[in-house]
C-alpha positions in Angstrom: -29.0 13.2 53.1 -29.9 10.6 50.1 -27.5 8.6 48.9 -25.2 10.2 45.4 -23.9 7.7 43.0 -20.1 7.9 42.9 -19.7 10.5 39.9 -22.2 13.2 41.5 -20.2 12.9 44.8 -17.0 12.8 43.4 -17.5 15.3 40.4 -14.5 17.8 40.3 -15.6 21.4 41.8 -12.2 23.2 40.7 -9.9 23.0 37.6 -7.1 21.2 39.1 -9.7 18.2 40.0 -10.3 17.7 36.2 -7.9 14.5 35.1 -6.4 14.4 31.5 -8.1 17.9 30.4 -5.1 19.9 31.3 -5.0 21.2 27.8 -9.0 22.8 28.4 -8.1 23.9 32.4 -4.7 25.4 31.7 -6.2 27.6 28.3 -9.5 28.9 30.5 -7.5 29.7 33.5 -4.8 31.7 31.7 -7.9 33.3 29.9 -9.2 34.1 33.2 -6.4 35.5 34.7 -6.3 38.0 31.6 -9.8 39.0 31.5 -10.2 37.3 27.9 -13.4 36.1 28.5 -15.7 34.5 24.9 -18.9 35.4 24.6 -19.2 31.6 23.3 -18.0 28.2 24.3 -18.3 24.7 22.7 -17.1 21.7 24.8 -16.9 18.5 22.7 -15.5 15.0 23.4 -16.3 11.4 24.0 -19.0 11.0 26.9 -18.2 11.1 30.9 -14.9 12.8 30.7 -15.7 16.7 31.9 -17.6 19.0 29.4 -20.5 20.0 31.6 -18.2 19.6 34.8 -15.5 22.2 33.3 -18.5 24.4 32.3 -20.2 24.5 35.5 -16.7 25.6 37.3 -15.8 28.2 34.7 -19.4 29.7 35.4 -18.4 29.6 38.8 -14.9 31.0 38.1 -16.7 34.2 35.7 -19.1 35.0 38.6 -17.1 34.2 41.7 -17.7 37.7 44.0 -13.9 37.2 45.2 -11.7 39.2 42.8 -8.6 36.6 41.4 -5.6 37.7 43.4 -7.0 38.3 46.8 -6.4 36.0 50.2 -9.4 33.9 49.4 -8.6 33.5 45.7 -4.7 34.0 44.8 -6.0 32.0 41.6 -8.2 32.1 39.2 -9.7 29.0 40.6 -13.2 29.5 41.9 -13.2 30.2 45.8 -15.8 28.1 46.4 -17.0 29.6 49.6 -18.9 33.0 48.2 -22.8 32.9 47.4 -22.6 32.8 43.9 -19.9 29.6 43.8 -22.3 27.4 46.1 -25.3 28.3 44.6 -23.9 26.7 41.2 -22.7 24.2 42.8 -25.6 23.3 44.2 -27.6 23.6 40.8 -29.7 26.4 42.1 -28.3 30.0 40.7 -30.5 32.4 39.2 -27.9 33.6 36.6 -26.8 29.9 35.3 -29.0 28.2 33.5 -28.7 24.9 32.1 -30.6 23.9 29.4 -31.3 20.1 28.3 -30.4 20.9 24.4 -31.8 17.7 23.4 -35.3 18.4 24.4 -35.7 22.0 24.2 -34.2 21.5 20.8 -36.7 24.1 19.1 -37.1 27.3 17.6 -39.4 28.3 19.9 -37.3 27.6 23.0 -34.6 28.9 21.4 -36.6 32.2 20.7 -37.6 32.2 24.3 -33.8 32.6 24.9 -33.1 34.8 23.1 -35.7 37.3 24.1 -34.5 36.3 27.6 -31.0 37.3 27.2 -31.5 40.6 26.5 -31.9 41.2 30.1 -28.8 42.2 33.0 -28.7 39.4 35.1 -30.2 39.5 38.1 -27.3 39.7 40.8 -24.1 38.5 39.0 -21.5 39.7 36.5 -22.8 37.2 34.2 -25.8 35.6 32.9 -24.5 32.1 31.6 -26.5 29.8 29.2 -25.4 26.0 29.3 -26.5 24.0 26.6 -26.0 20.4 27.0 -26.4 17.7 24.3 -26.3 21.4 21.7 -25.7 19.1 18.6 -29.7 18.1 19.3 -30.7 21.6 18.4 -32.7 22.2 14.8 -31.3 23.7 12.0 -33.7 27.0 12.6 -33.1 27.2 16.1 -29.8 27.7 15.3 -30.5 30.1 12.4 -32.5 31.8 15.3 -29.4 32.0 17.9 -27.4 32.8 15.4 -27.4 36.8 15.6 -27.4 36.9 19.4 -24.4 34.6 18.8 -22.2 36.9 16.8 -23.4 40.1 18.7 -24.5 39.4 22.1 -24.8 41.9 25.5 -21.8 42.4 27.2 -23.3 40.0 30.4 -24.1 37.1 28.2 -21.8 33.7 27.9 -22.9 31.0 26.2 -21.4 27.2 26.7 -23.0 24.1 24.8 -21.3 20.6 25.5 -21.6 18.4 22.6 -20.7 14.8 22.2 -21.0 15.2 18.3 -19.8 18.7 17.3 -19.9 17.9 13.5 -23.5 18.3 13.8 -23.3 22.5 14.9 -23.7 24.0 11.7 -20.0 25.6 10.7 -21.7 29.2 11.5 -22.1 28.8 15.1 -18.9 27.2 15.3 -16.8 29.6 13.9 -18.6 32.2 16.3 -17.3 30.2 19.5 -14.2 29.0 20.7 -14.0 25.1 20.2 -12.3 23.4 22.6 -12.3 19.4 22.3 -11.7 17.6 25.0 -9.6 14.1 25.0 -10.6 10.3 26.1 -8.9 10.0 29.6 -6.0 8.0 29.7 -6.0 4.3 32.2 -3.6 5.8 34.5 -5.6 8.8 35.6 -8.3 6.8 35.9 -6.7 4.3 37.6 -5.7 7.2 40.1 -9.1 8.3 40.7 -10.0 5.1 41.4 -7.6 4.3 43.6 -8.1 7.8 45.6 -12.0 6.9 45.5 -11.6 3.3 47.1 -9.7 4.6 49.9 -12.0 7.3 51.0 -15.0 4.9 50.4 -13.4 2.7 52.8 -13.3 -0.4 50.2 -10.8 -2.9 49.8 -10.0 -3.7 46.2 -6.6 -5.0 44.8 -4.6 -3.4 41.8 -6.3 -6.0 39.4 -10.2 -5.2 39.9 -9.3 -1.5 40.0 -7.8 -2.0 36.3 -10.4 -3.9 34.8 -12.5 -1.6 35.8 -9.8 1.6 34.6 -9.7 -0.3 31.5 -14.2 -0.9 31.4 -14.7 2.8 31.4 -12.7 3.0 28.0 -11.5 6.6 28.2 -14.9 7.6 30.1 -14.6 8.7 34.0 -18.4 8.4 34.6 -18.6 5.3 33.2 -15.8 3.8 35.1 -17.5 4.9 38.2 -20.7 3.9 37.5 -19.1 0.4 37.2 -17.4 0.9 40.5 -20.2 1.9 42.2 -22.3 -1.2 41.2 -19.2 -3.4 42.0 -19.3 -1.8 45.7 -22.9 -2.8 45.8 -22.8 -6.8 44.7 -19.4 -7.1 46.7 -19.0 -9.1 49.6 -18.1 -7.3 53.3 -15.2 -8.2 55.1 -14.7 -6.7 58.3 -17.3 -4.5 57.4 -15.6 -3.2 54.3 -16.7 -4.1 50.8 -13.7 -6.1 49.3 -13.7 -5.9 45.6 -12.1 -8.4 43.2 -11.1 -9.3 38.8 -13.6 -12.1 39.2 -16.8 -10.6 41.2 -16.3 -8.0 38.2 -15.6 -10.0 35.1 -19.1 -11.6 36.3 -20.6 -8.4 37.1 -20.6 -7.2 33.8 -20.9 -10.1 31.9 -17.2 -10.6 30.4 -14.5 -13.0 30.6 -10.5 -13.2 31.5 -8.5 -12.8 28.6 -6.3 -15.6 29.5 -9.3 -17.3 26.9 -8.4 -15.8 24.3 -4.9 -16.3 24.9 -5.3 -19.9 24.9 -7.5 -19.6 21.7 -4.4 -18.2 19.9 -2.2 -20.5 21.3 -4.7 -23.2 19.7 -4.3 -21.4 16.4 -0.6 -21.5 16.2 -0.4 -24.7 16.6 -3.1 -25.7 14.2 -5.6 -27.2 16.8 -8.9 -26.5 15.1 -10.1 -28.9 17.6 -8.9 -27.2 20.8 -10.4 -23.8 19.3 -14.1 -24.8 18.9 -14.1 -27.0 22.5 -12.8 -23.6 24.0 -15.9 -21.7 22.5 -18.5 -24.0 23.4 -17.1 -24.4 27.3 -17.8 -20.1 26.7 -20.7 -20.1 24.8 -22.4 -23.0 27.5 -21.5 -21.2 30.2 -24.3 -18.4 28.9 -22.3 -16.1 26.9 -23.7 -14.1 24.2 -21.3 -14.6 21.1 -21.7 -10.7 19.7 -19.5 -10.1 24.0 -17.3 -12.8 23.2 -16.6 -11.4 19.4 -16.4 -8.0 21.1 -14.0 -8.7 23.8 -11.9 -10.9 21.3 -12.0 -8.0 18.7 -10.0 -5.6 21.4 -7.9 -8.4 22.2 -6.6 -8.8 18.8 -6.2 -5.3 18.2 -4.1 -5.2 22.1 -1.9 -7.6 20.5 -1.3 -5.9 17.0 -0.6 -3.1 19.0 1.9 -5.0 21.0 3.3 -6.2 18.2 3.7 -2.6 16.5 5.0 -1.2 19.6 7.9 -3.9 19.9 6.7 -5.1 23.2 8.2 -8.2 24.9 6.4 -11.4 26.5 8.0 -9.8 29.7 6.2 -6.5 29.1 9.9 -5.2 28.1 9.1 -2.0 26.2 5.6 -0.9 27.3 7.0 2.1 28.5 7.0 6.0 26.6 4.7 5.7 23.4 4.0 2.2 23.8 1.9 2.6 27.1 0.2 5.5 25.4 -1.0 3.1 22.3 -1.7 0.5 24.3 -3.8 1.5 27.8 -4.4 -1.2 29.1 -2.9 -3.2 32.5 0.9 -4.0 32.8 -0.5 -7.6 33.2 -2.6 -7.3 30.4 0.4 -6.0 28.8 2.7 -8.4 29.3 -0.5 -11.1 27.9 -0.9 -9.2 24.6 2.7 -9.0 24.6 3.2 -12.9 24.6 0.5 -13.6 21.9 1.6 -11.0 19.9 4.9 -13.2 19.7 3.2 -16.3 18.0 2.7 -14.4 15.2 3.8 -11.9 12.3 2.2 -8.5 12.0 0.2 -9.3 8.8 -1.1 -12.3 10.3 -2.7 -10.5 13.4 -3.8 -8.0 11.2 -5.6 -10.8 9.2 -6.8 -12.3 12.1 -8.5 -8.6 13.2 -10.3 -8.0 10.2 -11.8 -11.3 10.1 -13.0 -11.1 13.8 -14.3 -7.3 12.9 -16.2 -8.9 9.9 -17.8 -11.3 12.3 -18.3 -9.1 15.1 -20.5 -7.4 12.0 -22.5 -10.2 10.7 -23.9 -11.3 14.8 -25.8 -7.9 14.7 -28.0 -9.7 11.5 -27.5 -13.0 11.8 -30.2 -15.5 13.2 -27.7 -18.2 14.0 -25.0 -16.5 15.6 -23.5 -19.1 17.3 -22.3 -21.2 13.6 -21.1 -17.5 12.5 -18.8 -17.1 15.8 -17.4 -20.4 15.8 -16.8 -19.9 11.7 -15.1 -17.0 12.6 -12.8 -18.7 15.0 -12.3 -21.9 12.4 -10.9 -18.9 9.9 -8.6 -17.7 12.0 -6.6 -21.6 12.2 -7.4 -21.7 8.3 -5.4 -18.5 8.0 -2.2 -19.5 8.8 -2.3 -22.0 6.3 -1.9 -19.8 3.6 1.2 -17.4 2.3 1.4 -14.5 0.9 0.5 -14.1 -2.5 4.0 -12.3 -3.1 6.0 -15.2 -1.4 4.5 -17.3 -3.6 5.3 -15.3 -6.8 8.4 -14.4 -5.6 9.3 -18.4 -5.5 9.0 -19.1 -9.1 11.7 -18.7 -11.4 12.2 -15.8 -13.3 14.2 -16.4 -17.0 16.8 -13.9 -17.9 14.4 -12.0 -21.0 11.3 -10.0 -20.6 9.4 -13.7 -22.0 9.5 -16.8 -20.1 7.4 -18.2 -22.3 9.3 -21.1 -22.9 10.1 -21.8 -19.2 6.5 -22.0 -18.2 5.8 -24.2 -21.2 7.8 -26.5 -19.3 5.7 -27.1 -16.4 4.1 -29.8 -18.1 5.1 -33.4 -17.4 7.0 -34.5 -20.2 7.0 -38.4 -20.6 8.4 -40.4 -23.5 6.9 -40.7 -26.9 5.5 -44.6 -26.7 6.7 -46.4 -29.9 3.4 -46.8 -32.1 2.2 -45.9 -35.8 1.4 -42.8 -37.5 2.9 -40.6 -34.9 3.6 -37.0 -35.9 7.2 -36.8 -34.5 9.5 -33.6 -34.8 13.5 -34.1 -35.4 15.2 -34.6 -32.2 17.5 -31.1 -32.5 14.9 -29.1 -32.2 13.0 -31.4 -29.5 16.7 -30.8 -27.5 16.9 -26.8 -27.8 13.0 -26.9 -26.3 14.5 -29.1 -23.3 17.8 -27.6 -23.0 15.9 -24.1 -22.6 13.5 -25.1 -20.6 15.7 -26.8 -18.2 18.0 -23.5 -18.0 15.0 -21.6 -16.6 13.4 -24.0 -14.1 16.9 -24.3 -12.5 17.4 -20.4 -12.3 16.9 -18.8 -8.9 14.1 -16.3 -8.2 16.0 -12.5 -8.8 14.0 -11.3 -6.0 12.1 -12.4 -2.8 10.3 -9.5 -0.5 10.2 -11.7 2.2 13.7 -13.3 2.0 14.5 -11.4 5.3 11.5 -12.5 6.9 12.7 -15.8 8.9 10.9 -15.7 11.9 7.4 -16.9 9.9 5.8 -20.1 11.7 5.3 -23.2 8.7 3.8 -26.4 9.7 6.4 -28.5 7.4 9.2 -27.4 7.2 10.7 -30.3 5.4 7.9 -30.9 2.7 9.2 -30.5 -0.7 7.1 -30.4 -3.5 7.8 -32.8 -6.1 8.4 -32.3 -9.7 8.7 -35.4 -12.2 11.3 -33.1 -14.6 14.6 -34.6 -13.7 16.4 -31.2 -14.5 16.9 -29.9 -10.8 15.0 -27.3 -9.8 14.6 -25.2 -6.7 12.3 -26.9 -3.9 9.6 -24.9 -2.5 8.1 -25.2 1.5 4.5 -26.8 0.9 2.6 -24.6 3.5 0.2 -27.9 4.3 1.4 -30.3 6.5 1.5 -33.5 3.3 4.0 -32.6 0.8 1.5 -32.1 -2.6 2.6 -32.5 -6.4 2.8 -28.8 -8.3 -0.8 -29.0 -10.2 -0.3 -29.3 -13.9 -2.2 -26.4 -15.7 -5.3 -27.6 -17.4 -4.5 -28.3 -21.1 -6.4 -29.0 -24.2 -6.2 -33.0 -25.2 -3.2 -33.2 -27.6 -2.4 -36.4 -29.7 -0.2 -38.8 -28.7 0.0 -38.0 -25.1 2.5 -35.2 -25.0 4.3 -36.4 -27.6 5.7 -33.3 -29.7 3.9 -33.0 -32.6 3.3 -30.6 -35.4 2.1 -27.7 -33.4 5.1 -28.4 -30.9 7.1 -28.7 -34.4 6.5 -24.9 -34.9 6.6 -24.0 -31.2 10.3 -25.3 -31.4 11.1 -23.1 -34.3 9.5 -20.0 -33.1 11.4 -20.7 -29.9 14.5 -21.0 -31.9 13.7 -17.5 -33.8 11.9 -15.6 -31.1 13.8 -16.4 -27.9 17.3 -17.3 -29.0 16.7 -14.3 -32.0 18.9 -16.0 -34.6 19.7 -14.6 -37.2 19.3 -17.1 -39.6 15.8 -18.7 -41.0 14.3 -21.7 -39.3 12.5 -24.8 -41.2 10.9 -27.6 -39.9 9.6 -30.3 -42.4 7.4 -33.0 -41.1 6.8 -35.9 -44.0 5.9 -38.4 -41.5 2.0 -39.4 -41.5 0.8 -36.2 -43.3 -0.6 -36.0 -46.9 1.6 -33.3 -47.7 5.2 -31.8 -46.2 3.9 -28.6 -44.0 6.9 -26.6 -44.4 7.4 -23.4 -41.4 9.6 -20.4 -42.5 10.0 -17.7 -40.0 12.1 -14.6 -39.7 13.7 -13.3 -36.6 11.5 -10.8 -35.3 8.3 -11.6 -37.0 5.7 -14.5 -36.3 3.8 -16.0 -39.5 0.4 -17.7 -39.2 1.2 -21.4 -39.0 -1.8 -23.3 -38.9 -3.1 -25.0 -41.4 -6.4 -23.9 -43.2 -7.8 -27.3 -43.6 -7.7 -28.2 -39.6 -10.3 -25.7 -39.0 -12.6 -25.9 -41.8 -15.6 -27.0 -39.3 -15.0 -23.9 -37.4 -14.7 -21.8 -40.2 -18.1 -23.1 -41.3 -19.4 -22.4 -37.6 -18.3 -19.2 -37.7 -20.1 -18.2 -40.8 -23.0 -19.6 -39.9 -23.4 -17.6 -36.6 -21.9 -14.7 -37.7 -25.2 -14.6 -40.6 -27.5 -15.3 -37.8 -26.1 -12.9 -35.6 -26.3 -10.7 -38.3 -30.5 -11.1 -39.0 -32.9 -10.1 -37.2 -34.6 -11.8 -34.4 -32.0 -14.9 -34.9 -29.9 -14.0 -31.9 -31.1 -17.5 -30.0 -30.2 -19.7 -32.7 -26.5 -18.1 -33.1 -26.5 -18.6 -29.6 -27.4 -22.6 -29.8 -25.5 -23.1 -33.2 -22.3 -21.5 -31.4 -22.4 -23.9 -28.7 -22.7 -26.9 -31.1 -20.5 -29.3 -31.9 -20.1 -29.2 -36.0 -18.4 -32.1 -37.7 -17.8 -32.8 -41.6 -18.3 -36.5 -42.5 -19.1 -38.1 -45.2 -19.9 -34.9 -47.3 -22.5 -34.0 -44.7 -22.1 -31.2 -42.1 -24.0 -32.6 -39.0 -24.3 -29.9 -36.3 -24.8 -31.4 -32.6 -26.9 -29.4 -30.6 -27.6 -29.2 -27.0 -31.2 -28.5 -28.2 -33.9 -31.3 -27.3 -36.3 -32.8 -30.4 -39.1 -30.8 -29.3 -37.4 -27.4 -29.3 -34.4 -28.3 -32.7 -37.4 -27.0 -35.2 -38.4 -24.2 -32.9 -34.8 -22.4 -32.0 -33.3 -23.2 -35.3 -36.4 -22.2 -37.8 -36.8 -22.8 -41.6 -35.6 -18.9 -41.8 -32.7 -19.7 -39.5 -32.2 -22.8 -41.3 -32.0 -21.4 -44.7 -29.9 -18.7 -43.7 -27.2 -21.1 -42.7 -27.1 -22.1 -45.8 -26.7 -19.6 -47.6 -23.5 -18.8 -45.7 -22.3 -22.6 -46.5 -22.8 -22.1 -49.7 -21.4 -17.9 -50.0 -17.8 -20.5 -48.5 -18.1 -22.6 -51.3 -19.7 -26.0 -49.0 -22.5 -25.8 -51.1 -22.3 -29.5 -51.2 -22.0 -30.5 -47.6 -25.5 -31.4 -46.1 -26.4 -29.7 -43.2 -27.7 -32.2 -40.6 -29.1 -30.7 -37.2 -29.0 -33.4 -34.3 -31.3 -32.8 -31.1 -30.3 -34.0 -28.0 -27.8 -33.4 -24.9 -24.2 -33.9 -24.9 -22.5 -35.9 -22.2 -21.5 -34.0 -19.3 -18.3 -34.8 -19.4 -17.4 -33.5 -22.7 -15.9 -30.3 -22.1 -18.0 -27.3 -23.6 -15.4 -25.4 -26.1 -15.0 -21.3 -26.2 -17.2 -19.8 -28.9 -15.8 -18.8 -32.0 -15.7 -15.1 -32.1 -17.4 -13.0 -34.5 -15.8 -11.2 -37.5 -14.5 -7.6 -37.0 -14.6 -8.0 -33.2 -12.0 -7.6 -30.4 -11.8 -11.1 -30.0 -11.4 -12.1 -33.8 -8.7 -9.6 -34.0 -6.9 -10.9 -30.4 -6.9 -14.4 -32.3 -5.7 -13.3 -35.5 -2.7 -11.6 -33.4 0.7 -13.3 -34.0 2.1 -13.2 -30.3 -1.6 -14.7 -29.6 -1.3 -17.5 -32.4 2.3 -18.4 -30.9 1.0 -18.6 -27.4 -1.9 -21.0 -28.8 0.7 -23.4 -30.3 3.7 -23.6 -27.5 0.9 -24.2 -24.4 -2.2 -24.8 -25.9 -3.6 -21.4 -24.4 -7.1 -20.8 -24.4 -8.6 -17.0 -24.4 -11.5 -16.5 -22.6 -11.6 -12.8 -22.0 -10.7 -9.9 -24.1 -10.4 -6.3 -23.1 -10.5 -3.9 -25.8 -7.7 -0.7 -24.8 -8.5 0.8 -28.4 -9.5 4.5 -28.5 -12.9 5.0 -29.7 -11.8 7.3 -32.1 -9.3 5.2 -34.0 
């Protein structure tokens, strides 16, 4: 006889031979022993675990000549020894047919059926149709079955295995009973093998017959068609094959997971160096990096499930639902186990969806080599970050719904240098700014959601970040290994380097008003260097425009001018180039600095765009002022300013707000986008 691969010789030829479909062999036998027999099956589950196997013995179960009951069949198990039982077995029964769905798919075959199943079979009880790969049938075809379906003969059983039952239109579904049949779990598999080994008179030890338990992922067939190649390329001892992990792992291309174990170990300790000589010692050694990424993908997601499950570096707890979740080798186990330890839950989680995203980018990648080794560089850069909630949850919180005036003192604060003309603010309201800025820094955060959390890994545990306030302040673990300086928020230039001056002036007294909500009225007078005293009343509970007119007459005229361009027609390129100019008043001329070369000044800004300009100077009264255009580029270090905002628009009314206005003057804020929540009706 010619030789059978290992799952033809081995396929089960009874119900109780099925492993990990006792939920489909319990249901058909129980049906069977009541005589409630379907016109209409559909078997559907992942591939190499039973459908067609479980149909072919329930064909011989509905057409076994031995009544269920008698000495050669107490059960309803198929006797296996009557004409009609080997003939399906042996593929060759005039009553079963099987039908290869995927390439008799059409309407025509399907008609052909039909027609054909009108007829008593020929010597059985039954005439059974089996329809493998059904979910490849057309639309129509099924439209075509569909009456024979609902009302078929009495001798007429139909059973399609599917690998995709989604695809059976919801019609023929709901006219058959769906059974859908599960992944088979390691240890069954493992059994079979194991049972298979010994009657094939092959030696293999408990680890080869895992690796390939764990290869088949949930498919028998494919866990013996591994086998059965293994038996081939294995060397004979003794005239018996002897089968071992490494003759496997080489088989099929793969390598021992103690590699990625040490890859992790690499990444906790922050050794990118140690990760990227581990991949190229895999990657020279002729492994394609979309296996690697594969095989490193189900490692990670072993360990996140080892971690979930609460299992030990000792395998302690892989027992009950966490050797269901995790179906793999108690080894294997015990591996995942002990990475899982180096790290938190969200931090394998991390490292799985970056490994998945890189698993996807090799399928389209040209150089997929730089991609894998990116990927592994990402997963040591990951564990140099924190949370963004731990990071939050570290800086102080002030004891009102406005901490304002504690963020206004990040800012280094150095002494005012003695020198002339400085714009200096009385020191009592200089000391309530201090005093209440100090009071917040030192104030501990109110709540932490990862206070409990002790157990995460920092490379410096001693770096403390430094802060040139000499209030005391809470220190805060630098997750790099240097200590760093807190960055000082980027801040307009302000006269007299940091020196308190007017706009600090009425910062202090709206902090006096707004945040300490006195009562009484606060002035600040400031004589020193100014033309005029600039006196600041504000009441408690209400903020008052506090600039002076005069600072931003430039801008004013800026905004005029744009806002009349923007206004014409066709002038939307020179509001554009006059917004991003630099306008200065000087020696009763208004000279407008452009970013505009000499060639295209004349053709952006035209006479008509020219004389519309000024007509808005002189609709503001700067009738007087002569407007100078200047060509050329400005340096690149000069910082570009925001654009003045149009009138009547969100952003004109944003600035015209008073908590806006106060935010301006106490940090020197700067608004750059504005969302308008306004109905559209109001």
């Amino acid at each position: 006889m010619a030789y059978q691969v290992l799952a033809r010789k081995y396929r089960p030829q009874r119900f109780a031979d099925v492993a990990g479909q006792d939920h489909v062999t319990v249901t058909l036998m129980n049906a069977l022993a009541q005589n409630r027999i379907a016109h209409g099956y559909i078997f559907s589950g992942h591939r190499g675990i039973g459908k067609t196997t479980i149909a072919r013995i329930l064909a011989m179960a509905l057409n076994c000549r031995n009544a269920i009951g008698s000495a050669v069949r107490p059960t309803p198990e198929p006797c296996e020894v009557c004409e009609s039982c080997t003939e399906i077995r042996a593929g060759n029964a005039v009553d079963v047919i099987e039908i290869d769905a995927a390439t008799n798919r059409g309407i025509d075959e399907i008609r052909e059926l039909r027609d054909a199943a009108r007829y008593r079979p020929a010597r059985d009880k039954y005439k059974i149709y089996i329809l493998d790969e059904a979910h490849q049938i057309t639309d129509a075809a099924f439209n075509a079955l569909l009456k024979t379906l609902e009302e078929p003969p009495d001798h007429i059983v139909f059973m399609m295995a599917t690998t995709q039952p989604e695809d059976i239109p919801q019609t023929v579904r709901s006219r058959c009973q769906h059974f859908s049949f599960h992944a088979v779990k390691l240890v069954d598999i493992l059994g079979e093998l194991r049972g298979i080994a010994e009657r094939e008179g092959v030696d293999a030890d408990e680890s080869a017959l895992s690796l390939l338990a764990e290869a088949g992922d949930g498919s028998m067939r494919d866990a013996l068609s591994i086998m059965d190649q293994a038996i081939a390329s294995a060397p004979v001892e003794d005239g018996r094959p002897r089968l071992d992990a490494g003759q496997i792992r080489e088989l099929m291309g793969t390598v021992p997971n103690a590699v990625f174990e040490k890859i992790l170990e690499a990444v906790d300790g922050n050794r990118s160096a140690e990760v990227i000589t581990v991949a190229n010692q895999l990657l020279d050694a002729g492994n394609s990096p979309a296996q690697l990424a594969r095989q490193f993908v189900r490692y990670l997601r072993n360990c996140v499930i080892a971690k979930i499950a609460g299992i030990g570096v000792d395998g302690a707890g892989a027992d009950g639902v966490a050797g269901e979740l995790l179906q793999i080798s108690a080894d294997e186990q015990r591996r995942a186990g002990r990475s899982a330890s180096l790290f938190s839950e969200e931090e394998l989680t991390r490292f799985l969806q970056v490994m998945l995203r890189t698993f996807d980018e090799l399928g389209y990648r040209q150089e997929q080599r730089f991609h894998f080794e990116l990927g592994l560089l990402k997963l040591v850069h990951l564990r140099r970050l924190l949370p963004i909630e731990e990071v939050l949850s570290q800086f102080p919180v002030g004891g009102g719904s406005r901490p304002g005036p504690g963020v206004a003192t990040a800012r280094t604060l150095s002494p005012p240098a003695p020198g002339p003309s400085r714009n200096l603010v009385s020191g009592a309201a200089t000391a309530r700014v201090l005093e209440t800025s100090a009071t917040v820094v030192s104030g501990k955060p109110a709540f932490s959601p990862f206070e409990r959390d002790q157990t995460r890994r920092r490379f410096d545990e001693n770096a403390v970040v430094s802060t040139p306030i000499s209030t005391p302040v809470t220190p805060i673990a630098a997750p790099m290994p240097i200590p760093v300086e807190v960055p000082t928020p980027a801040s307009m230039p302000v006269p007299a380097e940091m020196v308190l001056t007017e706009g600090d002036a009425i910062g202090a007294a709206l902090v006096e008003v707004g945040d300490l909500a006195e009562t009484a009225d606060a002035a600040i007078t400031v004589t020193e260097g100014l033309t005029e005293p600039v006196a600041v009343r504000a009441d408690a509970g209400r903020a008052l425009d506090l600039q002076p007119a005069s600072l931003h007459a430039s801008e004013t005229l800026q905004g005029l001018a744009v806002d009349a361009l923007s206004a014409a027609k066709n002038q939307d390129t020179a509001a554009d180039a006059l917004a991003d100019a630099e306008w200065t008043v000087k020696d009763g001329e208004l000279r407008v600095q452009t970013d505009l070369s000499k060639t295209m000044l004349p053709m952006v800004i035209n006479g008509e765009a020219e004389k519309l300009v000024k007509n808005a100077l002189r609709d503001a009264g700067a009738a007087a002022l002569k407007l100078v255009l200047l060509p050329g580029v400005k340096s690149a270090a000069s910082t570009k300013k925001p654009r003045a905002a149009k009138s009547g628009s969100a952003q004109a009314k944003a600035m015209d707000h008073p908590i806006v206005q106060r935010a301006q003057t106490l940090f020197n804020a700067e608004i750059r986008t504005v969302i308008d929540l306004r109905d559209s009706d109001s």
